[in-house]
C-alpha positions as CSV (number, residue, x, y, z in Angstrom):
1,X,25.7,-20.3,12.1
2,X,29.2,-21.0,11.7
3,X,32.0,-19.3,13.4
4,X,32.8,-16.0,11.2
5,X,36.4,-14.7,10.3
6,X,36.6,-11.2,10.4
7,X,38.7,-8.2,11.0
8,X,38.1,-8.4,15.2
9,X,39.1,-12.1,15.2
10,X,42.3,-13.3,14.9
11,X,42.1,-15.0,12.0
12,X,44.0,-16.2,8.8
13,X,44.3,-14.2,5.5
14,X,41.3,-14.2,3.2
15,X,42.1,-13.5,-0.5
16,X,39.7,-10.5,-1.4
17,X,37.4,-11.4,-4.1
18,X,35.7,-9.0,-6.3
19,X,32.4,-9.1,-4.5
20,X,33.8,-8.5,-1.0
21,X,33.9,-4.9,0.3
22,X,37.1,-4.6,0.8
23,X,41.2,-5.9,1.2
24,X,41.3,-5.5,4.3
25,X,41.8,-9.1,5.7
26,X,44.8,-9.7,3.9
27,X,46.7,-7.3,6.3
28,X,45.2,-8.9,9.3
29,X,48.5,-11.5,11.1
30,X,47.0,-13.9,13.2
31,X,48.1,-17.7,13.9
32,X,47.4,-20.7,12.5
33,X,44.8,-21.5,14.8
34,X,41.7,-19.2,14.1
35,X,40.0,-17.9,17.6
36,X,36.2,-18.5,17.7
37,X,33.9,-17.1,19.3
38,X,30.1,-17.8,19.8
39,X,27.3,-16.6,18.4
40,X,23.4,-17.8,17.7
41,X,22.7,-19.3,14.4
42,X,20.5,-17.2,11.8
43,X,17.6,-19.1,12.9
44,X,17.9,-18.4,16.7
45,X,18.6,-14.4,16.0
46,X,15.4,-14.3,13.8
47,X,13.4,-15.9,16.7
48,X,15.1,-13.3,19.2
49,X,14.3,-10.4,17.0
50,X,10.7,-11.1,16.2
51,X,10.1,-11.8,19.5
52,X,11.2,-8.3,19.9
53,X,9.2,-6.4,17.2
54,X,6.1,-8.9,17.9
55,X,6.2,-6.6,21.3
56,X,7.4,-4.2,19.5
57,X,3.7,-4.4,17.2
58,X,1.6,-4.8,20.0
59,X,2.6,-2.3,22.8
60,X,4.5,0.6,21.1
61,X,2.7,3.8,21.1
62,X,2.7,6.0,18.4
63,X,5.0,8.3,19.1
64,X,4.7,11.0,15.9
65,X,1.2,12.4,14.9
66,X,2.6,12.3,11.4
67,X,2.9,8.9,11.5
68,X,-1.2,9.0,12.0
69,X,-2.0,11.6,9.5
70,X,-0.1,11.5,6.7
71,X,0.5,7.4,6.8
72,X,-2.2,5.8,8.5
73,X,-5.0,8.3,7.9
74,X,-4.3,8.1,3.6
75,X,-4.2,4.0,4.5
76,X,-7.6,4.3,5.9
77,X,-8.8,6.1,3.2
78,X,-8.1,3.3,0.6
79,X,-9.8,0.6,2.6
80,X,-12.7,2.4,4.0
81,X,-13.2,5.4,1.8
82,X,-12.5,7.6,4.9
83,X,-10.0,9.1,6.5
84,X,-8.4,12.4,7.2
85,X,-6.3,14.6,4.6
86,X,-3.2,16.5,5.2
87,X,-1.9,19.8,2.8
88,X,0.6,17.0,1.9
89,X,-1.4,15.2,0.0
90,X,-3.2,17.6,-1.7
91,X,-3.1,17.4,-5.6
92,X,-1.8,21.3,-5.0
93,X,1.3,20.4,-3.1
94,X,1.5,16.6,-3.6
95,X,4.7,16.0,-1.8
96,X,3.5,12.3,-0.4
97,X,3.9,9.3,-2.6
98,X,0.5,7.1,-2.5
99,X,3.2,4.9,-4.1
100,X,4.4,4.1,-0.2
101,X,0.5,4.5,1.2
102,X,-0.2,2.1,-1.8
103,X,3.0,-0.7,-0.7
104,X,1.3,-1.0,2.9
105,X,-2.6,-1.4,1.4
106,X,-1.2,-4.2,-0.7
107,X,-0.3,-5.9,3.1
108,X,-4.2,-6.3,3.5
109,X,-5.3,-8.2,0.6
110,X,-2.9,-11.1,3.1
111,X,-5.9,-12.0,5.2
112,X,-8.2,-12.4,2.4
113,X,-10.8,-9.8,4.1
114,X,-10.5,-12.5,6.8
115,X,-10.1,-9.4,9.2
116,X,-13.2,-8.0,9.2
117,X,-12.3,-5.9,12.1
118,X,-10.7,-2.5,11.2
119,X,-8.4,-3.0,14.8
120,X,-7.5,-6.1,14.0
121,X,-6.0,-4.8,10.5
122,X,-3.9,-2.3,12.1
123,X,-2.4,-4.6,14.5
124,X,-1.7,-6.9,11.7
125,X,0.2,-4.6,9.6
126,X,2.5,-3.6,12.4
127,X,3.4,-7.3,13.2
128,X,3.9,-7.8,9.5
129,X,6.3,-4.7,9.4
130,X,7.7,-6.8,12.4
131,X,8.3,-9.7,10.4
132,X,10.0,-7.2,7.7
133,X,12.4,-5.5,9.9
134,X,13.1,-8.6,11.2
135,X,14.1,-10.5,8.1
136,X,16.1,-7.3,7.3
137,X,17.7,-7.3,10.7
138,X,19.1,-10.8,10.1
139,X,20.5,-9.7,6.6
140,X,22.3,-7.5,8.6
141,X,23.5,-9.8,11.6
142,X,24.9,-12.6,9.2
143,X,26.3,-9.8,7.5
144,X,28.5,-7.8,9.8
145,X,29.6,-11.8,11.3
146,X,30.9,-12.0,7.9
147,X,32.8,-9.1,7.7
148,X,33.8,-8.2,11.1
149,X,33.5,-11.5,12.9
150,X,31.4,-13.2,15.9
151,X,32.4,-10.7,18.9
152,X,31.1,-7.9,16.9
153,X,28.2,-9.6,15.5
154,X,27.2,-10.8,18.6
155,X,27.0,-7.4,20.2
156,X,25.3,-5.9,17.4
157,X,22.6,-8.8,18.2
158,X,22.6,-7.4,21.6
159,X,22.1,-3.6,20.4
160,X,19.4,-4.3,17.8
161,X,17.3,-7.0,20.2
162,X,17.5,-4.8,23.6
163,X,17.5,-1.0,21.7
164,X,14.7,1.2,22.8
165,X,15.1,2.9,19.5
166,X,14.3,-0.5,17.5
167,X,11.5,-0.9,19.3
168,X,10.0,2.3,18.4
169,X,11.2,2.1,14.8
170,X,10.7,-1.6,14.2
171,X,6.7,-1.1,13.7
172,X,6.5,2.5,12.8
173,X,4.5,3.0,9.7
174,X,6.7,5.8,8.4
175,X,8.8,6.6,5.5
176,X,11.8,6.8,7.6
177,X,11.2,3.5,9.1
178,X,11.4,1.6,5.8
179,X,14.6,3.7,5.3
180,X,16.1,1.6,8.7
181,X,15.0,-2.1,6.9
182,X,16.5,-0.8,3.5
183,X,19.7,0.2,5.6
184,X,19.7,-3.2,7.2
185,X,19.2,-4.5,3.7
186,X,21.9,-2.7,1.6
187,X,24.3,-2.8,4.7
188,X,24.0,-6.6,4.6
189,X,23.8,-7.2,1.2
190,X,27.0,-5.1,0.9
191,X,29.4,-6.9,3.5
192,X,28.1,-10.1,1.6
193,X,29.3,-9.1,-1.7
194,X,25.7,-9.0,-3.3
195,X,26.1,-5.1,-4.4
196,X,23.4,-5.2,-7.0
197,X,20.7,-6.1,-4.1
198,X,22.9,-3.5,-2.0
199,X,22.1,-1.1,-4.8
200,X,18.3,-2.1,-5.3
201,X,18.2,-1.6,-1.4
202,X,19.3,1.8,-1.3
203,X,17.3,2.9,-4.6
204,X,14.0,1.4,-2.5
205,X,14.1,3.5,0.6
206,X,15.1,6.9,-1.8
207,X,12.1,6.2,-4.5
208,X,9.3,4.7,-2.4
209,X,9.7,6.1,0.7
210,X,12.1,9.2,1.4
211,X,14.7,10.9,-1.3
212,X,16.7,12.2,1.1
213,X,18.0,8.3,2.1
214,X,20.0,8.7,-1.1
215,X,22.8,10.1,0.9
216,X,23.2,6.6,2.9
217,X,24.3,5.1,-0.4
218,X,27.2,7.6,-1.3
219,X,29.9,5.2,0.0
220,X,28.1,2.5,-1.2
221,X,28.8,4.3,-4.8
222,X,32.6,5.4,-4.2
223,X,33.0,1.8,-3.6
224,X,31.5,0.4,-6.6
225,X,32.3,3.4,-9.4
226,X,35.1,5.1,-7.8
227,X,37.4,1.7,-6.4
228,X,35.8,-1.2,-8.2
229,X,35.2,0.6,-11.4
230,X,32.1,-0.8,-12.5
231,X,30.5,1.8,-14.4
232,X,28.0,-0.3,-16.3
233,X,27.1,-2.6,-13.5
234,X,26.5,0.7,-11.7
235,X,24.2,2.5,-14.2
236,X,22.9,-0.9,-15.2
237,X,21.1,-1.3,-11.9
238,X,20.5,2.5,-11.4
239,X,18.3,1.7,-14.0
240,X,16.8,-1.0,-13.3
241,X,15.4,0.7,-10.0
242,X,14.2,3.4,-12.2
243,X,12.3,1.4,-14.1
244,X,10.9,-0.9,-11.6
245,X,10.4,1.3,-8.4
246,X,10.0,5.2,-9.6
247,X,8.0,4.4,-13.0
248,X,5.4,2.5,-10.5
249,X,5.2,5.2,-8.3
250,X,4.6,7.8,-10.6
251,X,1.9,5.9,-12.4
252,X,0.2,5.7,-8.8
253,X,0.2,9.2,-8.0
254,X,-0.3,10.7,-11.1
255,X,-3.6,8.0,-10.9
256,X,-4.2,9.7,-7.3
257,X,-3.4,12.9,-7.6
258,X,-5.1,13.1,-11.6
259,X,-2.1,15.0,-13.0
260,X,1.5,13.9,-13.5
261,X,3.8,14.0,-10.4
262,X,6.9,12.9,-8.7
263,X,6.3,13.1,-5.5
264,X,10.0,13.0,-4.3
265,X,11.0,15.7,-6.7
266,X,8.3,17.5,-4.9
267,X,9.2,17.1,-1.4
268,X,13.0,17.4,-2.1
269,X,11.9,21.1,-3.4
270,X,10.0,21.9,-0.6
271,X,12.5,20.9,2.1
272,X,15.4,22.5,0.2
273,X,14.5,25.0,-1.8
274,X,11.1,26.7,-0.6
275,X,11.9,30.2,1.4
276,X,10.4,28.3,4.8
277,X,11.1,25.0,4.7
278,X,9.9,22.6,7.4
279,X,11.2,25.3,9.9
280,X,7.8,26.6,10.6
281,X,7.1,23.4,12.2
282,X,9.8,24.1,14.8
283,X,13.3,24.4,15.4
284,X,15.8,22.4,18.0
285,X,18.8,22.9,18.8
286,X,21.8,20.7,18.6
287,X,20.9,18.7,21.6
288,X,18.1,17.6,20.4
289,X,19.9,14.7,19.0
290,X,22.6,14.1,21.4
291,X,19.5,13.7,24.1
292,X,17.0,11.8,21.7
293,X,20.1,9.7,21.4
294,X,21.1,8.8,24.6
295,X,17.1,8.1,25.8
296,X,17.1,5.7,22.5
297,X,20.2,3.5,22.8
298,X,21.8,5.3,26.4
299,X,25.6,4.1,26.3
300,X,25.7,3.0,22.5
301,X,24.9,6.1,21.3
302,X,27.6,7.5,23.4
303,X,30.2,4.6,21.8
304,X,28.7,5.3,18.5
305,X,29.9,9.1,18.9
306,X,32.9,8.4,19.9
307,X,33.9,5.6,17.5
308,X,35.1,8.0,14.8
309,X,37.8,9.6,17.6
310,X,38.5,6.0,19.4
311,X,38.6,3.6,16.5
312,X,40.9,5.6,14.2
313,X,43.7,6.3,17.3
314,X,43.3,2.6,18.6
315,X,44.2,1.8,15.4
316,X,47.3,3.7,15.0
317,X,48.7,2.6,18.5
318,X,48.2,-0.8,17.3
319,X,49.9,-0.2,14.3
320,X,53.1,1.2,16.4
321,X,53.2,-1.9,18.4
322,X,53.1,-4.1,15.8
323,X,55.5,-4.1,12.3
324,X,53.7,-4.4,9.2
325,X,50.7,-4.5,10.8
326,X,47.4,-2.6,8.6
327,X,44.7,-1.3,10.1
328,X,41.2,-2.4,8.3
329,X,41.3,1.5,7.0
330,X,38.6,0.9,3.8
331,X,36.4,-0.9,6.0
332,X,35.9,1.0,8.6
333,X,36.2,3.9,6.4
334,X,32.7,3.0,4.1
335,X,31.1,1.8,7.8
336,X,31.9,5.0,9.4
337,X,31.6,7.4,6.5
338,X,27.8,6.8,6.1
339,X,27.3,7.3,9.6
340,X,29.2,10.8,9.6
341,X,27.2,11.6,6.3
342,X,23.8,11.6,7.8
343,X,24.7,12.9,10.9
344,X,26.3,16.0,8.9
345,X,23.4,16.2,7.2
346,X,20.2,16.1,9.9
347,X,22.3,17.1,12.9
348,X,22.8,21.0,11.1
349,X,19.2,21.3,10.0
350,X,17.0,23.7,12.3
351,X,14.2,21.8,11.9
352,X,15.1,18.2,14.0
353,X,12.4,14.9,14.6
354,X,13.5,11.7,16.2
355,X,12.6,9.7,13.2
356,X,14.9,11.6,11.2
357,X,17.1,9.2,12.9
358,X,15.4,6.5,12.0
359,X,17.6,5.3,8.3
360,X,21.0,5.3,10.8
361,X,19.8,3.4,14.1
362,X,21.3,0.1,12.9
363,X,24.6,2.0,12.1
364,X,25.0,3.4,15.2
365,X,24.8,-0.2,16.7
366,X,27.4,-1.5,14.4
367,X,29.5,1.7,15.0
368,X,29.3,1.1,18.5
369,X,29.8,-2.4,18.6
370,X,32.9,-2.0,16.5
371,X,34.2,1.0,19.1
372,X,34.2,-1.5,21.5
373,X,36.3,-4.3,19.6
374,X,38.4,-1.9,19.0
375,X,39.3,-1.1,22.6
376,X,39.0,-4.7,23.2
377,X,41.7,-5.3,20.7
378,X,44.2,-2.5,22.0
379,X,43.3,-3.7,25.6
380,X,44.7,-7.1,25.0
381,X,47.7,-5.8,22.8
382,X,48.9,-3.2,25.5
383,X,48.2,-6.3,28.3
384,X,49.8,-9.1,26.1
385,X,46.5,-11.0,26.4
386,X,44.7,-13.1,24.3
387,X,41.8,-11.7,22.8
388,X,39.2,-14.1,23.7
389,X,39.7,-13.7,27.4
390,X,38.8,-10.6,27.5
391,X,35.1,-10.7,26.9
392,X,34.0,-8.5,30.0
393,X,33.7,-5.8,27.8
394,X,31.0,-7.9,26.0
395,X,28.9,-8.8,29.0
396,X,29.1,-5.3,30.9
397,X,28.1,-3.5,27.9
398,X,25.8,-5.7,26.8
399,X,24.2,-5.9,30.5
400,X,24.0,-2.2,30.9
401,X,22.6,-1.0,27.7
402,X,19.6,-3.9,28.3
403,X,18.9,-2.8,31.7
404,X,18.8,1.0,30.4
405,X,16.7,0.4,27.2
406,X,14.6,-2.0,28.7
407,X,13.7,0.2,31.6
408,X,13.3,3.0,28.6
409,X,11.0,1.3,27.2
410,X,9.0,0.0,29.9
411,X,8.8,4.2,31.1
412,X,7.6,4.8,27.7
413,X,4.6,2.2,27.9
414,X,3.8,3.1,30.9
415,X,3.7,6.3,30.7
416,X,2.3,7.3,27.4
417,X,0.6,4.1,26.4
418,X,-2.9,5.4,27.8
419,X,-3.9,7.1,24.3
420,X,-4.2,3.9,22.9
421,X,-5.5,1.6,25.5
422,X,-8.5,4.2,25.8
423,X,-9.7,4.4,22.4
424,X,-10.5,0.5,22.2
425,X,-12.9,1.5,24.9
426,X,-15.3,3.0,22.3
427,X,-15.8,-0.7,20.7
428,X,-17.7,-1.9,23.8
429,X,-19.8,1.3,23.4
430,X,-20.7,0.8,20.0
431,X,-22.5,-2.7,20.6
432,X,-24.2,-0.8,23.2
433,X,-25.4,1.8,20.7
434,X,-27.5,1.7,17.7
435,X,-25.8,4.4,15.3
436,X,-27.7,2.6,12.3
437,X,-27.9,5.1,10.0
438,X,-26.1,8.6,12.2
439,X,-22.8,9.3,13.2
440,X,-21.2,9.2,16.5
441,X,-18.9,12.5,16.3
442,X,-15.7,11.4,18.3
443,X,-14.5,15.5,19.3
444,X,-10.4,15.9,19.9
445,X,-8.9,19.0,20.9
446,X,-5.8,19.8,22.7
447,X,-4.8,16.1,22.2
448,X,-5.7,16.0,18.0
449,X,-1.8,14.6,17.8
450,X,-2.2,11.8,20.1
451,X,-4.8,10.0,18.1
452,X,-3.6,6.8,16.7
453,X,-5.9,6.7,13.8
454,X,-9.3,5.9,12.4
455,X,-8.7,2.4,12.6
456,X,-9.4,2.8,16.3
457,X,-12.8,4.0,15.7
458,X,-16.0,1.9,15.4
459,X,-18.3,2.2,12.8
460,X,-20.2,5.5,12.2
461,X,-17.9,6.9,14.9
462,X,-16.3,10.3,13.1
463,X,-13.3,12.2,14.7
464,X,-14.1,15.7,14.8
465,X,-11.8,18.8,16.3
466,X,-12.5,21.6,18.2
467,X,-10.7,24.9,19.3
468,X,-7.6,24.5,21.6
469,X,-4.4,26.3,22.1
470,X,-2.9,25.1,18.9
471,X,-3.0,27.5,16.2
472,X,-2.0,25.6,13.3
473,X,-3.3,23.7,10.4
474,X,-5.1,20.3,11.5
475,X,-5.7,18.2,8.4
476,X,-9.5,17.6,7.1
477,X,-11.4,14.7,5.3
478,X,-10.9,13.7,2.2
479,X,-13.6,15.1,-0.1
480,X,-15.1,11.8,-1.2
481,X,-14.7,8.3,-1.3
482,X,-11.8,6.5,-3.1
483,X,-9.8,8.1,-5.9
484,X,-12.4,10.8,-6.2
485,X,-11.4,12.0,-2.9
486,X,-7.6,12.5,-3.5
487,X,-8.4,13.9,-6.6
488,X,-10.0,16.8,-5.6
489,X,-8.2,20.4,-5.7
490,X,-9.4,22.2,-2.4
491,X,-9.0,25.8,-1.4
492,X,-8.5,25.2,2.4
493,X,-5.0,24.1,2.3
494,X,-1.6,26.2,2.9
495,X,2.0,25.1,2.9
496,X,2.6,27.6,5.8
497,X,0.6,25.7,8.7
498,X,-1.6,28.6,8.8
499,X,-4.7,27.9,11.1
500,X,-7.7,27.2,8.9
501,X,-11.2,27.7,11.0
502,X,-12.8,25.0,8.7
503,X,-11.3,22.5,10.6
504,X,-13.8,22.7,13.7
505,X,-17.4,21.5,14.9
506,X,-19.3,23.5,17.7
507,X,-18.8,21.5,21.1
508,X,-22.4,21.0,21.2
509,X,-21.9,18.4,18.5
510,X,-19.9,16.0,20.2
511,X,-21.0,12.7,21.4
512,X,-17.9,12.2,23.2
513,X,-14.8,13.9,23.8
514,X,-11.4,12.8,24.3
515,X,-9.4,14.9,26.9
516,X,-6.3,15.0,29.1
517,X,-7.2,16.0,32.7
518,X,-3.5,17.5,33.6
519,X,-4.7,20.0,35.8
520,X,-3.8,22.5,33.3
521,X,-6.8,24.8,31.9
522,X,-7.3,27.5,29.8
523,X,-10.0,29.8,27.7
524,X,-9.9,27.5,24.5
525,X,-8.5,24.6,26.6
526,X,-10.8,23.7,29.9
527,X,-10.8,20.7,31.9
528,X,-14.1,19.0,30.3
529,X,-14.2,16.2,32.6
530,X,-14.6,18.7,35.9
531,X,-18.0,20.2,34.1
532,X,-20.2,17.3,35.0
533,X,-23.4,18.8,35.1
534,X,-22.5,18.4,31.0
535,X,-19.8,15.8,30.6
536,X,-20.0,12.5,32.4
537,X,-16.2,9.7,32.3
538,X,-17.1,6.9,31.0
539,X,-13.4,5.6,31.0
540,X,-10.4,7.2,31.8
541,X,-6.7,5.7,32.6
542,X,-3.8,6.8,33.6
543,X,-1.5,9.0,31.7
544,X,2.3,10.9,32.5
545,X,2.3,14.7,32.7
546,X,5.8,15.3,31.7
547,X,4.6,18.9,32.9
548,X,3.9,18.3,36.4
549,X,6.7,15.7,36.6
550,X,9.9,17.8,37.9
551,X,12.4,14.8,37.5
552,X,13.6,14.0,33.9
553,X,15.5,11.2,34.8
554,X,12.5,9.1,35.9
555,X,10.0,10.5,33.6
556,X,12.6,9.0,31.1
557,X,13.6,5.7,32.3
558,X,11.6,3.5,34.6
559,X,13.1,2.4,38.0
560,X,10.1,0.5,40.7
561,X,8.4,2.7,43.3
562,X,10.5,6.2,42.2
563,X,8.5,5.9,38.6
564,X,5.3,6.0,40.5
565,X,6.4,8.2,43.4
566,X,8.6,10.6,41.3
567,X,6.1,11.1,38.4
568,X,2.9,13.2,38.1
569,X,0.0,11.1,36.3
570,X,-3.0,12.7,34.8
571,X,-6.4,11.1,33.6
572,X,-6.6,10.3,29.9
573,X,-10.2,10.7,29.6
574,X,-13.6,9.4,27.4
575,X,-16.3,11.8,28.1
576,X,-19.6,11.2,27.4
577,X,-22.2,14.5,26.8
578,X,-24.8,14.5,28.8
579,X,-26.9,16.7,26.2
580,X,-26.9,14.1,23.6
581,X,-29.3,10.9,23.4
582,X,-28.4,7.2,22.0
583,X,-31.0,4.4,21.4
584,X,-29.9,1.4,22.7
585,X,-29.3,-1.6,20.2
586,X,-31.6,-4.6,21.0
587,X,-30.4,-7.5,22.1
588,X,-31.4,-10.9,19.6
């Protein structure tokens, strides 16, 4: 990549063209010589970053039961005719697009059926929603190096490669998600001058995957309607997006749903204007972000925050030092507003979720990143230093925030990665049972929100629920195979996660049960796995009790020996009924 000019280089005048974002460099002084700066070339960031979201694919947990029931679940459905329901997706309520389900099946007609292995399929969309993040992440890098230069392009490398957040967002198979690559995308295409794939960007993650993304492009819009004046480019491609993106999606789910719908009308009314709301699934206070924050990007969440207080005042004691200097105001401005915009939104809503986070992460980088310029800049103008020699900044920041995220995310595997390293198990059972022609009920019950999905399971092996402590709604199985299945108008749904009894099998059912051996117990919850005169382990591993586990601070971030030594683990546990019989398959 070549050496960038930008507004945090020192660099000559640029004459604003009408595709560039904004005027901004022509108010930038700066001597004939132009400062450079070093930073990898396109080709080296996409290596770094898909090394990143390749791990990213194969180790992350999954870290939001929604993401399994309403995403994976309906995905499962249209490949194997099975899979479990939510109220969401019934034709009643309808407030889930098979439009977005329908995007990700159309990933597994890559491998030609070559996968005939229904773990190996899930793993495969992941790493290509690596490869998609990725490409979208590099939009974004060569971006922001064109607009703001290599010093903050180079940290914003550093934010997105090392960020805990991206690598629990990267290969999350959730609306949200594809909000953070269309951000990458219109964010990029933006400071490139390319607003009508800036525009197309936007109008993707609002129409196929969640409405309320719409609010990310608002300065996008002022700066095209309101400064440029291009009304007819404007509507033009409004259209266009319309046309291409929402009339596809409603022909898909009026197919799926056998009546006429648009889906993001219909979760934009629930949300907004039903007398509950989401608030019946819980309510957090304002912390909630600040902490989920700080765990997800530790000190650049903190520079993010206080960007909009540091930049803006930098700025001005620049100004005073220097005649006739101009602050980049309309830059920073459209970076900074969006930021503020979705944070106004999500961070006054009752109900709060870590992915509602998700559409902003690379913004908080870049806002970070550009906090620290900034102080590098008024640093060397109150010193009388050159700008370039002051990189420690750069490398302290840099070094910190990977040590923190990297131990984050290490604490993360190792402490909640247990779920999913235990359902694999089940394969090596199945080629030791023959369940031609039966099924192998799988029973769940206080940990029905840690499953990762059917695609875990082995054929003829059925996840089933039973009683626990949770009293609300657990989704059901689709009525019948294919369309027929979505189709179907059933009476034991509610909007108001009211408990619904038709969602459990008698324990003497089970095959096996999946439990969490805590050293917690109660009436509807007992410790299966210490009844072995009925239950026998056939695997069990490791697992956190954030419970038992008195200190935060290294349940939350992994540091050698104290992780182990501070922590409280549990058994994650396969159970195996002793009341039940299995033929043994026959060896060829």
């Amino acid at each position: 990549m070549k050496h960038r000019k930008g507004i945090y280089l020192k660099t000559a005048p640029q004459k604003e063209t009408d595709e560039t974002v904004s005027s901004d460099d022509e108010s930038e002084k700066s001597s004939s010589k132009t400062s450079e700066v070093w930073l990898p070339e396109s080709n080296t960031a996409f290596r770094l970053l898909m090394s990143a979201n390749l791990c990213s694919a194969l180790l992350n947990n999954i870290t939001d039961c929604d993401e399994t029931y309403n995403y994976w679940e309906p995905l499962h459905h249209l490949i194997t005719d099975e899979g479990f329901q939510t109220w969401e997706y019934s034709p009643t309520y309808a407030i889930r697009s098979w439009g977005y389900i329908y995007l990700h099946y159309m990933l597994t007609w890559i491998h030609m059926g070559f996968l005939n292995n229904k773990l190996l399929t899930f793993y495969f969309i992941r790493m290509i929603l690596g490869l998609t993040c990725t490409l979208c992440e590099v939009q974004f890098f060569e971006g922001v190096s064109l607009r703001f230069g290599n010093n903050v392009a180079r940290l914003v490398l550093g934010f997105l490669l090392f960020g805990s957040g991206m690598f629990i967002s990267a290969t999350a198979f959730l609306p949200s998600s594809f909000c953070m690559y269309m951000t990458l995308l219109f964010f990029g295409s933006w400071m490139k001058g390319n607003l009508n794939h800036a525009l197309l960007a936007v109008a993707a993650g609002a129409i196929l995957a969640w409405p309320f993304s719409v609010a990310l492009g608002i300065p996008l819009a002022v700066d095209i309607v309101i400064r440029r004046q291009k009304y007819f480019f404007f509507f033009k491609w409004c259209a266009i997006a319309l046309i291409t993106m929402q009339l596809p999606c409603v022909i898909i789910d009026s197919y799926y749903y056998a009546k006429t719908v648009f889906a993001s009308i219909n979760i934009l009314l629930y949300n907004v204007f039903s007398t509950h709301g989401p608030d019946i699934y819980g309510v957090e206070p304002f912390s909630y972000y600040m902490i989920n924050g700080f765990l997800n990007f530790n000190i650049v969440f903190i520079l993010a925050l206080l960007s909009f207080i540091v930049i803006p005042i930098s700025e001005m004691i620049i100004k005073s030092k220097f005649k006739g200097y101009q602050p980049p105001t309309l830059l920073l401005v459209f970076t900074l507003s969006t930021l503020l915009i979705w944070f106004g939104i999500f961070f006054t809503r009752p109900h709060k979720e870590e992915r509602f986070l998700f559409p902003v992460y690379p913004l908080i980088c870049l806002a970070a990143a550009l906090c620290i310029a900034t102080v590098q800049k008024l640093y060397c103008v109150i010193g009388l230093r050159k700008y370039l020699t002051e990189q420690w900044m750069t490398v302290a920041t840099l070094v910190i925030f990977a040590l923190l995220s990297l131990s984050r995310s290490f604490a993360v595997f190792q402490g909640y990665h247990g779920s999913m390293d235990l359902y694999p198990k089940m394969h090596q059972l199945a080629s030791k049972i023959d369940s031609t022609g039966r099924t192998i009920n799988v029973c769940i019950g206080k940990e029905w929100h840690r499953f990762p999905s059917s695609f875990f399971l082995p054929e003829n092996f059925k996840l089933q629920f039973i009683e626990s402590e949770f009293r609300g709604q657990l989704p059901q199985y689709f009525a019948a195979p294919g369309a027929e299945g979505t189709t179907a108008v059933r009476t034991n749904f509610n909007d108001q996660n009211l408990e619904e009894k038709t969602r459990y099998v008698p324990i003497d059912s089970c095959h096996f049960l999946i439990d969490f051996n805590n050293g917690l117990a109660t009436r509807r919850e007992p410790l299966f796995g210490n009844d072995t005169s009925r239950w026998s382990v056939v695997e069990e591993v490791n697992f956190l009790s954030a419970h038992n586990s008195t200190s935060r601070f290294f349940r939350a971030f992994f540091v050698p020996y104290f992780f182990w030594e501070r922590n409280t683990f549990g058994k994650y546990q396969l159970l195996r009924s002793k009341t039940k019989k299995f033929k043994k398959k026959r060896s060829n």
